[in-house]
ZAMARGU-4260 file (C-alpha; in steps of 0.2 Angstrom, whole numbers, plus 5000, padded with zeros to 4 digits):
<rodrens>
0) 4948/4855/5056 | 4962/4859/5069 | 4973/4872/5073 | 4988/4866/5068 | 4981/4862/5052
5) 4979/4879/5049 | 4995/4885/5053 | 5004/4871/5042 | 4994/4878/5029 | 4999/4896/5033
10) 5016/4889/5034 | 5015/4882/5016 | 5011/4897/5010 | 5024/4908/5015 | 5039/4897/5012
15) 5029/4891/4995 | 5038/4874/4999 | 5032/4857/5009 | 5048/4855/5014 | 5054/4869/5019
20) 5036/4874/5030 | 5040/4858/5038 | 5058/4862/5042 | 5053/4880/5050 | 5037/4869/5060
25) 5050/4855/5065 | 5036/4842/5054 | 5042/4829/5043 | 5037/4833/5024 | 5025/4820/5023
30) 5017/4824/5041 | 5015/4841/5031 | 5010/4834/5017 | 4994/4823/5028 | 4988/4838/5037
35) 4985/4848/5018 | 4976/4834/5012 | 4966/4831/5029 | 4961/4848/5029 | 4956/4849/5008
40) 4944/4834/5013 | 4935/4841/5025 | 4933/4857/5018 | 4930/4845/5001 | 4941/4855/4990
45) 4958/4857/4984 | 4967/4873/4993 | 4985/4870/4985 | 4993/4865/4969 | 5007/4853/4969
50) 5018/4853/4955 | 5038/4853/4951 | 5041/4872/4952 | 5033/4871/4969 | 5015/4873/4976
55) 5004/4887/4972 | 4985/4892/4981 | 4969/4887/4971 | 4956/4901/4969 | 4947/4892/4982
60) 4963/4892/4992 | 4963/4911/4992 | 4946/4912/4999 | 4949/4900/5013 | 4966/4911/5017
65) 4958/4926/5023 | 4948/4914/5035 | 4961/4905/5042 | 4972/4921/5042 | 4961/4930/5054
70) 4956/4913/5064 | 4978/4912/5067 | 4977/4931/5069 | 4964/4928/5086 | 4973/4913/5092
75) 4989/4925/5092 | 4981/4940/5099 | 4973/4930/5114 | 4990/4921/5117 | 4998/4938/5117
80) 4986/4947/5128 | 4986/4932/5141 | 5006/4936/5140 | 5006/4954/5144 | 4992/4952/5159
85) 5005/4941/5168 | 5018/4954/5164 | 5028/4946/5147 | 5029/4952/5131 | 5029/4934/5120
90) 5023/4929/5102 | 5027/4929/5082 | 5025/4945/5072 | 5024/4941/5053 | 5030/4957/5042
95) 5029/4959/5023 | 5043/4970/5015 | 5054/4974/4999 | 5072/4976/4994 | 5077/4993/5002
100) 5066/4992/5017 | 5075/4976/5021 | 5094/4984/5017 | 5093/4998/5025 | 5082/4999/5038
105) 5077/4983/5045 | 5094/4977/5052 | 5092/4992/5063 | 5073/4992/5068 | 5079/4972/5071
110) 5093/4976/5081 | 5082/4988/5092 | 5065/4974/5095 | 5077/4961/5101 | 5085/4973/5114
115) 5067/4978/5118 | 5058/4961/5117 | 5069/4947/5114 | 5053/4934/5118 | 5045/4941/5103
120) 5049/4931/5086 | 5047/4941/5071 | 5046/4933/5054 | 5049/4942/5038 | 5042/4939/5018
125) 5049/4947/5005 | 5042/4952/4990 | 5036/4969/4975 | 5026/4982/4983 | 5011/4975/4976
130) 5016/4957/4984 | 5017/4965/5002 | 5000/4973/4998 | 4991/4958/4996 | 4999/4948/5009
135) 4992/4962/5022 | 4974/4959/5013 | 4976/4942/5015 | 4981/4942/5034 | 4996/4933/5030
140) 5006/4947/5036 | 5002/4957/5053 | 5013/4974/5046 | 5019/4976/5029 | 5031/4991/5022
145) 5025/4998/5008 | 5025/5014/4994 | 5011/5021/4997 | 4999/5026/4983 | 4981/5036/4984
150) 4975/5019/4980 | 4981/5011/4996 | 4966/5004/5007 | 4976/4999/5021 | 4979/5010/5039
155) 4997/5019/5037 | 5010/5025/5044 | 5019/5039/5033 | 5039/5034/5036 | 5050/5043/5023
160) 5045/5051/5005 | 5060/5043/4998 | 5066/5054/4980 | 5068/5046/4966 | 5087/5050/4956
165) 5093/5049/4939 | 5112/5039/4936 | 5124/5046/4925 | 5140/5038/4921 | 5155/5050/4926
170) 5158/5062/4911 | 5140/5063/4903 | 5133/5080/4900 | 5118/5080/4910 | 5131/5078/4927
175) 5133/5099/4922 | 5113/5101/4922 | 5107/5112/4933 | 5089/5106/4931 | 5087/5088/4927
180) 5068/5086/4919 | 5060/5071/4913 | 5060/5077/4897 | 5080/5077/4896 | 5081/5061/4905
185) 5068/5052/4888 | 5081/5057/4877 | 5093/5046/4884 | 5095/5027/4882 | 5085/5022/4898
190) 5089/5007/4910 | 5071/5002/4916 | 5070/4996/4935 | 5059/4983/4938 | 5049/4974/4956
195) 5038/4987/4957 | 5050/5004/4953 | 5045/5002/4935 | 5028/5006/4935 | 5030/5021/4948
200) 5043/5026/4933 | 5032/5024/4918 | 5019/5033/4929 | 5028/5048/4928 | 5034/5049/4909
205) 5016/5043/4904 | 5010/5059/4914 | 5020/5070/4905 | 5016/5061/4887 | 5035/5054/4886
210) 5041/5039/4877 | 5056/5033/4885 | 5068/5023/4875 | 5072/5011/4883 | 5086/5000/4882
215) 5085/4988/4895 | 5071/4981/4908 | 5082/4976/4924 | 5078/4969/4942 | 5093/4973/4951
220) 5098/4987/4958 | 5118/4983/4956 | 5116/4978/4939 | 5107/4993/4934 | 5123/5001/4942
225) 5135/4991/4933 | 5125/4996/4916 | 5124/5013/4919 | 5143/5012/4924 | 5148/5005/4908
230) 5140/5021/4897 | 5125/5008/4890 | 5113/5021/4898 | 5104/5031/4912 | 5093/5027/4925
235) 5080/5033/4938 | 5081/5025/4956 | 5073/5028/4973 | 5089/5035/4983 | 5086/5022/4997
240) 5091/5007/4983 | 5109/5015/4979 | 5122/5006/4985 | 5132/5013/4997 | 5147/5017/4984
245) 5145/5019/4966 | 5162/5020/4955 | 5163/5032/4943 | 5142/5034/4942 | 5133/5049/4949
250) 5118/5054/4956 | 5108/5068/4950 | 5091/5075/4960 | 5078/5077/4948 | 5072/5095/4947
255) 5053/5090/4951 | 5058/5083/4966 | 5049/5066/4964 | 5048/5054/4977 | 5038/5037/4982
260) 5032/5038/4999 | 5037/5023/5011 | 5025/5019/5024 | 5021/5003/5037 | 5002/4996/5034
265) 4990/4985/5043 | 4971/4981/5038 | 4971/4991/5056 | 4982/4997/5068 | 4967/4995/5083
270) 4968/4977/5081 | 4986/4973/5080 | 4992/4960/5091 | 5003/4967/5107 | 5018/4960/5098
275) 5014/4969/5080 | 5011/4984/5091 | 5027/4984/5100 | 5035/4984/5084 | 5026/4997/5077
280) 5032/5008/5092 | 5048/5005/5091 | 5048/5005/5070 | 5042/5024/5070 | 5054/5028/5086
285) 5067/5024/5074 | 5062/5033/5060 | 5061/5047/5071 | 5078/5044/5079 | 5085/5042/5063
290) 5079/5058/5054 | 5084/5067/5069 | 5103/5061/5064 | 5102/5064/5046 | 5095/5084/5053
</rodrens>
């Protein structure tokens, strides 16, 4: 097996498309399409499932992935390395992360790298917090933003404990509350966020032995909004999803002060590539910068 095998494999992973991993590879579909079946013969089994919704990993597939991930992961390290001792700074970072990371931080943190090193090419996958998770356990990713939970196995950087706020439409009574509790907010009919909020927020009603009733399970952040907006209900989002304006809803902080804790992860930080390294410096300088402006 080659190389390049492996990394058309990696490929059609991540994009979850023949096509599409040959366009980012500059590979013909079916040149693609060879080079997956080459490598399922010698290994002697199937690695992907072809069907008309796409392509998804076989059980034996997942097995393989941590393999090939951490063979890629050398092969990148040593190119890297070789780059620096002759005094560049080259490569391709791979970084997992979700909704609000991506809105609200990473044009910035972008912005910044390419200023920095604009040799170094930085791929992004977007997914639920538990997506981002298992792409780091995998090796898919080299850096994955993530809410961090005591569960968490991976190395972290703490980033932002980001509070979590309930939505009123304009006029409703608990916009006069001065102490918000999740008891108040189970009495209400409940807009339920989903991709990865949801369970955070069932966490904390379940702790408290509260039944929410809720009214509607939604998955995006605007149209939660827009419900909460038309009086159908309130809801409970991390601040960092809001949108930037919010006609005639309001923000409330929850009088517990709840919050998810937003951090970037690696297996380990020791073995990051140069490149994944130069962009976790410059990811927590910003963090730093920016929490020194909000001050």
């Amino acid at each position: 097996m080659t190389l390049i095998q492996m990394e058309i494999f990696l490929k059609v992973i991540q994009t979850g498309s023949f096509t599409r991993a040959g366009e980012e590879l500059g590979l013909s579909q079916s040149a693609v399409s060879h080079a997956i079946t080459s490598l399922e013969s010698e290994l002697g089994f199937m690695l992907i499932k072809r069907n008309r919704s796409g392509v998804s990993i076989t059980a034996n597939g997942e097995r393989m992935l941590g393999y090939i991930s951490k063979i890629m992961h050398i092969k990148e390290q040593m190119e890297q390395d070789a780059a620096s001792i002759t005094g560049g700074h080259t490569g391709t970072i791979r970084v997992g992360t979700f909704s609000s990371v991506s809105i609200k931080w990473l044009p910035q943190i972008l912005k910044q790298f390419q200023q920095n090193y604009p040799s170094i090419q930085v791929e992004l996958l977007e997914g639920g917090y538990e997506e981002v998770e298992h792409w780091i356990n995998v090796g898919l990713v080299d850096l994955g933003f993530i809410s961090v939970t005591p569960k968490n196995v991976h190395e972290v950087l703490i980033l932002k404990k980001d509070r979590f706020v309930l939505l009123l439409p304009q006029g409703h009574a608990l916009c006069r509350d001065g102490s918000i509790t999740m008891e108040k907010i189970a009495a209400e009919p409940f807009i339920m966020p989903k991709k990865g909020c949801d369970a955070y927020i069932r966490k904390l009603f379940k702790e408290r032995k509260l039944k929410p009733s809720i009214r509607f399970e939604i998955g995006d952040d605007h149209a939660i909004v827009a419900l909460v907006q038309a009086g159908l209900g309130v809801s409970v989002l991390p601040e960092m999803t809001l949108p930037n304006s919010m006609d005639k809803v309001v923000s409330v902080y929850i009088g517990d002060e709840i919050y998810r804790t937003i951090g970037i992860a690696s297996t380990s930080f020791t073995t990051l590539s140069p490149a994944a390294k130069k962009f976790l410096e410059v990811t927590e300088a910003w963090i730093i910068e920016e929490r020194s402006f909000i001050r």
